[in-house]
C-alpha positions as CSV (number, residue, x, y, z in Angstrom):
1,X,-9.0,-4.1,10.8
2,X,-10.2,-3.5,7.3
3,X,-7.5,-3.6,4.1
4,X,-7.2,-0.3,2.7
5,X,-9.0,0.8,-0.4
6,X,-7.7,1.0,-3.5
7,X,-7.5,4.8,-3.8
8,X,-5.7,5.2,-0.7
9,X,-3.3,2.0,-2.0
10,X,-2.6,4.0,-5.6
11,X,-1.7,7.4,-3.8
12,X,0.6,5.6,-1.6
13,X,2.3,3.5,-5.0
14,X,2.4,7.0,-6.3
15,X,3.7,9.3,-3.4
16,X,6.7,5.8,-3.0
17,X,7.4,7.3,-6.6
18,X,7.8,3.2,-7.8
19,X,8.8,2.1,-10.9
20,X,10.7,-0.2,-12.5
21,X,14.6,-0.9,-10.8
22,X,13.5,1.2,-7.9
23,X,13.9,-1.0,-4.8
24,X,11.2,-0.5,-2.3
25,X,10.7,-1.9,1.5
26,X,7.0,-2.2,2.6
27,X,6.1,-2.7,6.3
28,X,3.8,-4.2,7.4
29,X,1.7,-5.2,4.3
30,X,-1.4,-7.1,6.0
31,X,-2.9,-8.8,3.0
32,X,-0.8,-7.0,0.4
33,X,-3.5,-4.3,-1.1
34,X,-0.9,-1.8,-1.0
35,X,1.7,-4.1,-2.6
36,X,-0.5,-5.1,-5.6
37,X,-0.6,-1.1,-5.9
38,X,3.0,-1.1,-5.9
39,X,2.8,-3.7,-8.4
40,X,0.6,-2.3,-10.7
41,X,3.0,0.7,-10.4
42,X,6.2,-0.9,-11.5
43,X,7.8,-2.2,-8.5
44,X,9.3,-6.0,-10.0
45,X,8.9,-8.5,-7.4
46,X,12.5,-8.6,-6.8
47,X,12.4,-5.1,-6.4
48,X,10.0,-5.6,-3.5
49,X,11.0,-7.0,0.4
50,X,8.0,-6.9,2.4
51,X,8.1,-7.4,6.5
52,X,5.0,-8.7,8.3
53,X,5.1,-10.0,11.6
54,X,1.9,-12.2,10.8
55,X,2.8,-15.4,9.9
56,X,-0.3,-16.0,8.2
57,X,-0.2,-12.8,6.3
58,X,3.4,-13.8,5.4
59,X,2.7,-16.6,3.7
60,X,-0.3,-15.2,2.0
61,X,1.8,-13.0,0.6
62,X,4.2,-15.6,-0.8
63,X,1.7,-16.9,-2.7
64,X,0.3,-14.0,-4.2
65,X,3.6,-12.1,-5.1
66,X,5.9,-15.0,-6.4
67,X,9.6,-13.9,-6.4
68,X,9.1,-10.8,-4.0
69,X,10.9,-11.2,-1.2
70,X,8.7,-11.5,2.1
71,X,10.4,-12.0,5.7
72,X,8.5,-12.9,8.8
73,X,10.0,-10.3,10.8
74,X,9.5,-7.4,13.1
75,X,9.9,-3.6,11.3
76,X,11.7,-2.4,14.0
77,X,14.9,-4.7,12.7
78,X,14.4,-3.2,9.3
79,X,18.2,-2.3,8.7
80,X,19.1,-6.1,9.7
81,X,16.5,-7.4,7.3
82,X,17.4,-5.6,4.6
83,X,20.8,-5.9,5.0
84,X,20.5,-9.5,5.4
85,X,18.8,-9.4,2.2
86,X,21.7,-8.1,0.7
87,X,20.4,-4.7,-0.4
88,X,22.6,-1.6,0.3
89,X,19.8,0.3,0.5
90,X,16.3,0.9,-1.2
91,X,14.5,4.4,-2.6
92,X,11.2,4.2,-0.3
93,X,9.6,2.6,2.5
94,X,6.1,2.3,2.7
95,X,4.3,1.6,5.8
96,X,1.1,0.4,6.8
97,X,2.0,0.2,10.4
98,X,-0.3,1.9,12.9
99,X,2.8,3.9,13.8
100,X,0.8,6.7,15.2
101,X,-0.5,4.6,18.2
102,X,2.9,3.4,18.6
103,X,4.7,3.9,22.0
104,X,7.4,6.7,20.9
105,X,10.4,4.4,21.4
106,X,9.1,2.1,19.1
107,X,8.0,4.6,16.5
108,X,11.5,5.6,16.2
109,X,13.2,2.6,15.9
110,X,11.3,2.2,13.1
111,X,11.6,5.9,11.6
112,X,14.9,6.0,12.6
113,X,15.4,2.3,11.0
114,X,13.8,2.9,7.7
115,X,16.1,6.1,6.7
116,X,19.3,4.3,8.1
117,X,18.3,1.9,4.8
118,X,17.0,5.2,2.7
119,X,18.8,6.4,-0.5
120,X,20.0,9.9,0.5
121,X,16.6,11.2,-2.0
122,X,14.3,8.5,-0.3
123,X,11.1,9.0,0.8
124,X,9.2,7.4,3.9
125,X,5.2,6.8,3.0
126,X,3.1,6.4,5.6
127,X,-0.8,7.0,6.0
128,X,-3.3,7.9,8.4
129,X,-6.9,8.5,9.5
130,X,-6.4,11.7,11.8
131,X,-5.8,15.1,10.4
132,X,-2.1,15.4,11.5
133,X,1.4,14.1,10.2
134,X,2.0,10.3,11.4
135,X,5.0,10.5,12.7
136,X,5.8,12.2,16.6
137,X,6.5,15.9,15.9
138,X,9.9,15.6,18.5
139,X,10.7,12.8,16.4
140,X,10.8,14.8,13.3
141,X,12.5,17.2,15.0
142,X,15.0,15.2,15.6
143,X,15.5,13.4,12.8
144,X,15.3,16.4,10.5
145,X,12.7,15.4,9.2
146,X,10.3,17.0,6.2
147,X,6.8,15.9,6.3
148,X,4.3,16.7,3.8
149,X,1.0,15.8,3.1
150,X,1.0,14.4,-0.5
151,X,-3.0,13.2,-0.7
152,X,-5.8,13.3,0.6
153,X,-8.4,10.2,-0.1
154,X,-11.6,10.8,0.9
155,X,-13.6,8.0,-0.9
156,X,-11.7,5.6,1.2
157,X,-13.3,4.6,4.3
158,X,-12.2,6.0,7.1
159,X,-10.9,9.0,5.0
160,X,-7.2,9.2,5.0
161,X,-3.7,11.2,4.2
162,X,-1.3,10.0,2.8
163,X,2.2,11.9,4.2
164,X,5.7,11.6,2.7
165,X,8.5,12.2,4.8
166,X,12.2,13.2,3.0
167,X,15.5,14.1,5.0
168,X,16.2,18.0,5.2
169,X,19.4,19.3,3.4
């Protein structure tokens, strides 16, 4: 698996609508090219708690982001680890999880877990390589769910989308 490019990393800063004192959870970050996009967006490092289940990555990620908060953990406990973190809540997750070839149970645990810790107005970001929505259409349903595709990044390589996903009224 190759990090994703720099393009693809600024639309999904940009679609997580960061800026300074807005708190942001990012699953899954890898080798943190989409958290130096959220970075160079405004996202302060305390602003910032990133779950990787890599250990490797983890640490890599310590080093690189001093004073963000990074957890060794699994994203489908993301209400536990934020909450043990002490946030109430945060105003975007951004994922970098394959979620779409994720069995449907798990793919809603973490859906399901990243709006339980959601503002009311937050958005899930997550991309994708294939032409539709990331997330299991029942699963939407379900969740009343509104997915929209917010960018398109065809320099990156594969091309991607990148989709936002808000609660419905």
């Amino acid at each position: 698996m190759t990090p994703s490019g720099p393009e693809l990393c600024r639309a999904m800063a940009r679609a997580a609508g960061c800026g300074p004192g807005r708190r942001v959870v990012e699953l899954g970050p890898g080798t943190g090219p989409v958290t130096a996009a959220l970075r160079a967006q405004g996202t302060a490092p305390e602003d910032l708690l990133m779950i990787e289940l890599d250990p490797a990555f983890a640490d890599h990620l310590c080093v690189l982001h001093p004073g963000a908060n990074v957890v060794r953990g699994d994203a489908t406990r993301i209400q536990r680890i934020v909450h043990g973190h002490g946030w109430d809540g945060c105003e975007a997750v951004v994922s970098g999880l394959p979620l779409i070839t994720m069995p449907l149970s798990v793919q809603a645990r973490v859906v399901r877990g990243a709006f339980s810790v959601l503002a009311p107005d937050g958005v899930f970001v997550q991309f994708t390589y294939g032409p539709f929505a990331p997330v299991n259409p029942e699963l939407i349903r379900r969740l009343r769910l509104k997915p929209r595709r917010h960018s398109w990044i065809a320099r990156n390589l594969p091309p991607a989308s990148v989709w936002t996903f808000h609660r419905l009224p």
